[in-house]
C-alpha positions in Angstrom: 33.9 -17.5 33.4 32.1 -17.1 30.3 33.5 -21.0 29.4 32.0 -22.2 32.4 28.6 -20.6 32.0 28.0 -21.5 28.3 28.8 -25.4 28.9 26.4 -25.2 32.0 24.0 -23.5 30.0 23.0 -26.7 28.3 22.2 -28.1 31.4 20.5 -25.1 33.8 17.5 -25.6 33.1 16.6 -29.0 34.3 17.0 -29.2 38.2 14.0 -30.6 39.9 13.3 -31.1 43.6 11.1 -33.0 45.3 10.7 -33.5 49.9 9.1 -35.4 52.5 6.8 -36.0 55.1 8.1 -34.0 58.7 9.8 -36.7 60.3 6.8 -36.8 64.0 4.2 -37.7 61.2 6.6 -40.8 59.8 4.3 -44.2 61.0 6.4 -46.5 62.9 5.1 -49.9 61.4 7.1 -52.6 59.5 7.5 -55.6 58.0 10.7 -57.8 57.8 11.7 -60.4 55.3 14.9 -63.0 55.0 16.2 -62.5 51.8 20.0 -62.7 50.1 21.2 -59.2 49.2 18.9 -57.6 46.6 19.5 -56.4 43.2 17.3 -53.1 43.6 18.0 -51.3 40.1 15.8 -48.5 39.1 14.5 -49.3 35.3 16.1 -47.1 32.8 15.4 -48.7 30.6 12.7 -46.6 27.5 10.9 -47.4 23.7 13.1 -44.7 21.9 14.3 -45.7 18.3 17.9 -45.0 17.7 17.7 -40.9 16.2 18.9 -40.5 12.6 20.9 -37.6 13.9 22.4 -35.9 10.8 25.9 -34.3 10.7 26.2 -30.5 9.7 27.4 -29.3 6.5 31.0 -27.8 7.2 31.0 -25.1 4.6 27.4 -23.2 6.3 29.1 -22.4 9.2 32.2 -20.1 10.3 34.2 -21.7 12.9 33.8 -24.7 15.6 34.3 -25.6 19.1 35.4 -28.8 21.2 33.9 -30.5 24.0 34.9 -33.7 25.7 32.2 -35.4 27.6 32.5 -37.5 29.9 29.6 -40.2 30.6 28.4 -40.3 33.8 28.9 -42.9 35.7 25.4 -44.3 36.4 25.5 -44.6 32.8 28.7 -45.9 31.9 27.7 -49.3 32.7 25.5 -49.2 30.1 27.4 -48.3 27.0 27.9 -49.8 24.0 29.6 -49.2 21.0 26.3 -47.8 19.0 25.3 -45.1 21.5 25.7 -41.4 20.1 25.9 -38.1 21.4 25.4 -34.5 19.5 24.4 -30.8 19.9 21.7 -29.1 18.7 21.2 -25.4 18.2 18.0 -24.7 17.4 16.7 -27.5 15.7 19.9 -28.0 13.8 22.2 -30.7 14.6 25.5 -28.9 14.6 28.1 -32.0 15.9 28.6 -35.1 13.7 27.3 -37.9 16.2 30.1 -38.8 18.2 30.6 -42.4 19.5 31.9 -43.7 22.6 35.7 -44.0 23.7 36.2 -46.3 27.0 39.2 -46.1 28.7 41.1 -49.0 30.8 39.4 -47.8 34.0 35.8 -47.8 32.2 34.9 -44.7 31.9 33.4 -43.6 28.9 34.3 -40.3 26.6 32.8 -38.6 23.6 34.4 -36.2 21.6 32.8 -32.7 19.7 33.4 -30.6 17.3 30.4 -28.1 17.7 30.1 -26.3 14.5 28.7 -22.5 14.6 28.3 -18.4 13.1 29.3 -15.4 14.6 25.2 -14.9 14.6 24.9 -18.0 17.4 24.0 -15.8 20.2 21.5 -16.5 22.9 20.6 -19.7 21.4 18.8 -22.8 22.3 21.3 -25.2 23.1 20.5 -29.0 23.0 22.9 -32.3 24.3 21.5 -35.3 23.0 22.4 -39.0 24.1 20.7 -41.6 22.7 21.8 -45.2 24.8 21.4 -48.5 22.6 20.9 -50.3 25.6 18.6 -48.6 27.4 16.6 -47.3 24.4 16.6 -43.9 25.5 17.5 -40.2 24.5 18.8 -38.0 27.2 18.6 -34.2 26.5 19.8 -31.3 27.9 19.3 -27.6 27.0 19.6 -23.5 28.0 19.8 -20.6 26.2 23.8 -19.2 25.3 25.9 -18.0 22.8 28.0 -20.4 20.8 32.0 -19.7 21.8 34.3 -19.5 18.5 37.4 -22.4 19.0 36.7 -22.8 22.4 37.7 -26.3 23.3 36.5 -27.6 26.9 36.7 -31.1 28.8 40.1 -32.2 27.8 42.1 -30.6 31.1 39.6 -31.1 33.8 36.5 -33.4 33.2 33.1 -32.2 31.8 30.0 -34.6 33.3 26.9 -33.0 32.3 24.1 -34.5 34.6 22.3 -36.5 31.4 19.5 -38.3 33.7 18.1 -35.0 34.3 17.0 -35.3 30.7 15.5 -38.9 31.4 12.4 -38.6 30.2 10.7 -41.8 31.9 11.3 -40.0 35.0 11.6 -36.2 34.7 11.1 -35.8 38.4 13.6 -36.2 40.4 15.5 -35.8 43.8 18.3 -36.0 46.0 17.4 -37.9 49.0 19.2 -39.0 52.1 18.4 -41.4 54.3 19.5 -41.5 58.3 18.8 -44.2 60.8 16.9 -42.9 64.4 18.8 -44.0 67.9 17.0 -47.3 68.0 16.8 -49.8 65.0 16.2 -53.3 65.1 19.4 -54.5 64.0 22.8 -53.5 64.0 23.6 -51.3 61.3 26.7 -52.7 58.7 28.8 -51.4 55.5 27.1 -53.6 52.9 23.5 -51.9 54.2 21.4 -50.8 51.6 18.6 -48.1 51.3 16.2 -48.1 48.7 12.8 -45.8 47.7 10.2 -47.4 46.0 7.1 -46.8 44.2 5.1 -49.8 45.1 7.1 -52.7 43.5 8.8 -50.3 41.2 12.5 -49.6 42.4 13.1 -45.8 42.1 16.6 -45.2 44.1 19.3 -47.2 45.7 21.3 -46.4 48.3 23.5 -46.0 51.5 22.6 -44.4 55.0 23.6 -40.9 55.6 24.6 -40.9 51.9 22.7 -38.9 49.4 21.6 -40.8 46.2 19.0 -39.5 43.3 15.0 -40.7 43.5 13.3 -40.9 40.3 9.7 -40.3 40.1 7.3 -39.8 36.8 5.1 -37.3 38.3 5.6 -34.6 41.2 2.6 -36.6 43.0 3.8 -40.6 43.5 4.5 -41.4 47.1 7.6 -43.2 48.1 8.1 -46.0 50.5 11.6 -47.3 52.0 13.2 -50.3 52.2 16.4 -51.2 54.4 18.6 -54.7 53.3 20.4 -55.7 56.4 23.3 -57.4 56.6 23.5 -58.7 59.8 19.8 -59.7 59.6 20.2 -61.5 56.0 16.7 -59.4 55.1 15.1 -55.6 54.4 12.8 -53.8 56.4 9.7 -52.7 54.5 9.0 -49.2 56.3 5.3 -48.2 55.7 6.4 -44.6 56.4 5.8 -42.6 53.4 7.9 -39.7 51.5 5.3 -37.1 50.1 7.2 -34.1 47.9 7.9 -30.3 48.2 9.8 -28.1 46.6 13.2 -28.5 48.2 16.1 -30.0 45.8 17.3 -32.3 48.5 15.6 -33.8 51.0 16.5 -35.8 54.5 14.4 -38.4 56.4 14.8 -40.4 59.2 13.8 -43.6 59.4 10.4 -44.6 61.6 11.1 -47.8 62.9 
C-alpha cells in the first residue's frame, strides 16, 4: 500500500471536473454538412523551450529508487527521440533525464533512477515531461515521502495521467456522449463525437464512450458535433455543455 500511494502521490493533486446543461434545456436545432471523415484533433501542441533539466549529483544523496513509466497513449504518437522525463523534489532535479524506449508494439517507456535521503519525507514531488514535438512540459506533483530502493513499473505498468499537467488546457473532463431514441440517421461503428470550442477542437470521440474534453478556463462553453457515416457528413448541434463540478459528465444529444 504504501508503494501505491507514494507513486500516486505525484499525480493526486490534479483531477478536474467539469458538467453540463440538464438534458430538457438542450435546444434541438442543427445544421448538417457533406463532408469525408474528419480529422478532429485537439491541438496539443504549446511555446515551451526544451528544459535544461540537470542530473543530480550521486554522492549528496543516500540511496535511490526506480520507476518505469510508461507513456500514455494519447501521447505516444507523439514521441521522439529528444523528449525527456525527470523528478523533482523540491526544486531539485533528483533523476538524470531519461529518454524514451519504444517497443515493437509502440508503446513508449522511460526508465528512473530517483535519487533521495532518509530526510525526504512529506515532500513535494514533481514528474516532468517535456515533448519535442508538441513543445510542451507536462507536470505532475503531491506531497510524499521518498521510498529507499523501491523499484515500481517493471511487473505491472505505471501510466501516470501526464495531460492533467497540460498546461494549455488545465481544465478538463470526462465526457460521454449518448444518442436520444430518434436521430436523423442511422447510427454506425466509424461514428464520431466531437466537443468543440467554436472552431477549436477540444475532444474526440465515440457514442456511449467516455473520452477527455479540454478546456482553458472553467467558463468556455462547448458545442457538439456528430460525423456520420452513413450520411457521409456531421451534425453541428447548437445545444451547448455549460460546467459543474462533477468529474464526469453525460449528455444526450438534442436533435
Amino acid at each position: 500500500m504504501k508503494t501505491k500511494y507514494l507513486l500516486y502521490g505525484l499525480v493526486a493533486a490534479l483531477l478536474c471536473a467539469c458538467g453540463s446543461d440538464d438534458d430538457d434545456d438542450a435546444s434541438t436545432a442543427y445544421t448538417f454538412e457533406q463532408a469525408e471523415v474528419p480529422t478532429w484533433r485537439v491541438d496539443l501542441t504549446g511555446n515551451d523551450e526544451a528544459p535544461s533539466w540537470t542530473a543530480p549529483d550521486p554522492a549528496m544523496f543516500e540511496s535511490s529508487m526506480f520507476i518505469m513509466v510508461k507513456l500514455q497513449d494519447e501521447l505516444a504518437p507523439y514521441s521522439t527521440a529528444d523528449d525527456r522525463l525527470t523528478v523533482f523534489i523540491g526544486d531539485e532535479c533528483r533523476a538524470v533525464p531519461a529518454e524514451p524506449n519504444r517497443d515493437e508494439d509502440g508503446n513508449v517507456f522511460f526508465v528512473l533512477k530517483i535519487r533521495g535521503n532518509s530526510t525526504d519525507r512529506s515532500v513535494h514531488f514533481m514528474l516532468c515531461y517535456y515533448s519535442a514535438q508538441l513543445h510542451q512540459i507536462f507536470s505532475l506533483s503531491g506531497q510524499e515521502s521518498f521510498a529507499s530502493e523501491l523499484t515500481y513499473g517493471v511487473d505491472e505498468d505505471f501510466v501516470p495521467p501526464l495531460l492533467k499537467g497540460c498546461k494549455k488546457y488545465p481544465v478538463q473532463q470526462q465526457l460521454t456522449v449518448n444518442l436520444p431514441a430518434n436521430v436523423p440517421f442511422t447510427p454506425a461503428d466509424g461514428d464520431i463525437i466531437a466537443a468543440f470550442v467554436g472552431n477549436d477542437c477540444r475532444g474526440v470521440g465515440r457514442v456511449g464512450q467516455p473520452f477527455t474534453v479540454f478546456r482553458t478556463t472553467s467558463d468556455e462553453t462547448l458545442q457538439l458535433r456528430y460525423y456520420s457515416t452513413v450520411q457521409a457528413g456531421f451534425y453541428r448541434l447548437l445545444q451547448t455543455l455549460t460546467m459543474n463540478e462533477d468529474e464526469e459528465q453525460v449528455v444526450t444529444l438534442g436533435f
